[in-house]
N, C-alpha and C positions, 0 to 999 in steps of 0.2 A: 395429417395435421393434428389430429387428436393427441397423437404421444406427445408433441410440443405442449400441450395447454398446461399437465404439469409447471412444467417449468417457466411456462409464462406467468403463471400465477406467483411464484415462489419469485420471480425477481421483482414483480408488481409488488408484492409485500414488502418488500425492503424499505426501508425511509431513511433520507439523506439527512444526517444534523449535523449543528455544530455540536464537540463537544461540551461537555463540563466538567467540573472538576472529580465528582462523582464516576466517571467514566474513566478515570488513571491506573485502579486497578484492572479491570476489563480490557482495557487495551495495552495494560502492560503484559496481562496475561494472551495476548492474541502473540504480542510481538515474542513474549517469551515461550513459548509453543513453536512458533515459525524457528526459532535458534534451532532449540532443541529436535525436531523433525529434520534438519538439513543437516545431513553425517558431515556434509563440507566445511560445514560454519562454527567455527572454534567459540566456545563461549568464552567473551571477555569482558564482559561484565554479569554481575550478578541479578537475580530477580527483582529486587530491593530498586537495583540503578536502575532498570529498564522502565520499571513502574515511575519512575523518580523524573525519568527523560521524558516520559508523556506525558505525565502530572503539568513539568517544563513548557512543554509544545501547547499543551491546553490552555495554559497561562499564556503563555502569546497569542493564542488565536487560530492557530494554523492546523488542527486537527478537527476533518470531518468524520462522522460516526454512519457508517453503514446497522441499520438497528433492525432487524426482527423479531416480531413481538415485542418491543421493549428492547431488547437485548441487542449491546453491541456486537456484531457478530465479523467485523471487517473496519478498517479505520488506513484515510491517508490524509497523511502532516503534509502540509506545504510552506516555503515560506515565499510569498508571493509565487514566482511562476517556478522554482525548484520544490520538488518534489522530495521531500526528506525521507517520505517512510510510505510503503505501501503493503498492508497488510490483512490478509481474510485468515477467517478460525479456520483448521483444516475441516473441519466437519461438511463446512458450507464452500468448500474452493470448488474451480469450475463449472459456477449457478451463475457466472454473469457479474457476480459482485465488484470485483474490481472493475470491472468496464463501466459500472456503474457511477462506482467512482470519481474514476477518470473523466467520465461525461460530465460529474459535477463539478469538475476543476477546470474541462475545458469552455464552460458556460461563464467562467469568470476570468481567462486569459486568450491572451492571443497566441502566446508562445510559452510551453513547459519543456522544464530540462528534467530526466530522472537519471538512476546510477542505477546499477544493479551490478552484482558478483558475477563475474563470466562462471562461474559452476552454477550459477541459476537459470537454466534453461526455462523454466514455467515463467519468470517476469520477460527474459529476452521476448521468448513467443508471444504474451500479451504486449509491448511494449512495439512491439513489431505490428501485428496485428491492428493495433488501435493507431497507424499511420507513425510512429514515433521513428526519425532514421536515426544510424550509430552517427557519431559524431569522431567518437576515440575511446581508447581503449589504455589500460595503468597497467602498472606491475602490482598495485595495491600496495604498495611502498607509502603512499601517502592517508590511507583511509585507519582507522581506528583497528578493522580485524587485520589487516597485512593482506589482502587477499585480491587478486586483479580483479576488474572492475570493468565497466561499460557506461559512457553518456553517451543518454539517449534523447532528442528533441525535438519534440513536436510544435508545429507552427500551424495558424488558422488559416485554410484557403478559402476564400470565395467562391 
């Protein structure tokens, strides 16, 4: 039990917020990290739009900020029960963070839908993981990179 306490401490540390406007570089730089780490994921847009697109999402309301010490370190947009964007700093993947997430979006719905890139094994696993079942699958023919895709939907049981 003792090796656990680590990391029980490090996900305790986390704090859920909304964000601000102040937090658009930060998590433009999470999402633009996450590009650039996945050899599968064509970049097609620039650092510039990506910052630009959550600046976007934080003006509507729909991005929470996973923060340690201060510091955004993971952030998911929703827009009601869709799930736009789910993203951790690589530094900190694998601590829990996104489930953490997820936990705080599933405390405000009854039913979420998310998408993910069939070359993303690590969201398939969590997405799977945290009850979410496939629904369908794309050619990616219709998403922004071209690239096939997965909905995925989780519903509240009693």
């Amino acid at each position: 039990m003792r090796e656990f306490q680590p990391i029980i401490r490090q996900i305790e540390s986390i704090k859920i917020t909304s964000a601000n406007t102040m937090d658009a570089g930060a998590i433009g730089e999470i999402l633009s990290q996450a590009v650039d780490l996945a050899d599968w994921h064509p970049r097609v847009h620039s650092r510039a739009e990506e910052i630009h697109y959550c600046s976007r999402m934080i003006e509507l309301g729909w991005i929470r900020v996973a923060r340690k010490n201060g510091q955004a370190v993971g952030f998911i947009a929703r827009d009601h029960q869709d799930i736009v964007a789910l993203y951790i700093n690589s530094n900190v993947q694998r601590r829990g963070i996104a489930m953490r997430l997820l936990k705080d979006a599933k405390n405000t719905e009854t039913r979420l839908t998310a998408w993910c890139y069939d070359k993303n094994i690590a969201a398939q696993k969590l997405y799977i993981h945290q009850q979410f079942r496939e629904v369908c699958r794309t050619d990616g023919l219709k998403n922004d990179v071209g690239l096939p895709d997965i909905k995925y939907v989780w519903t509240y049981k009693n």
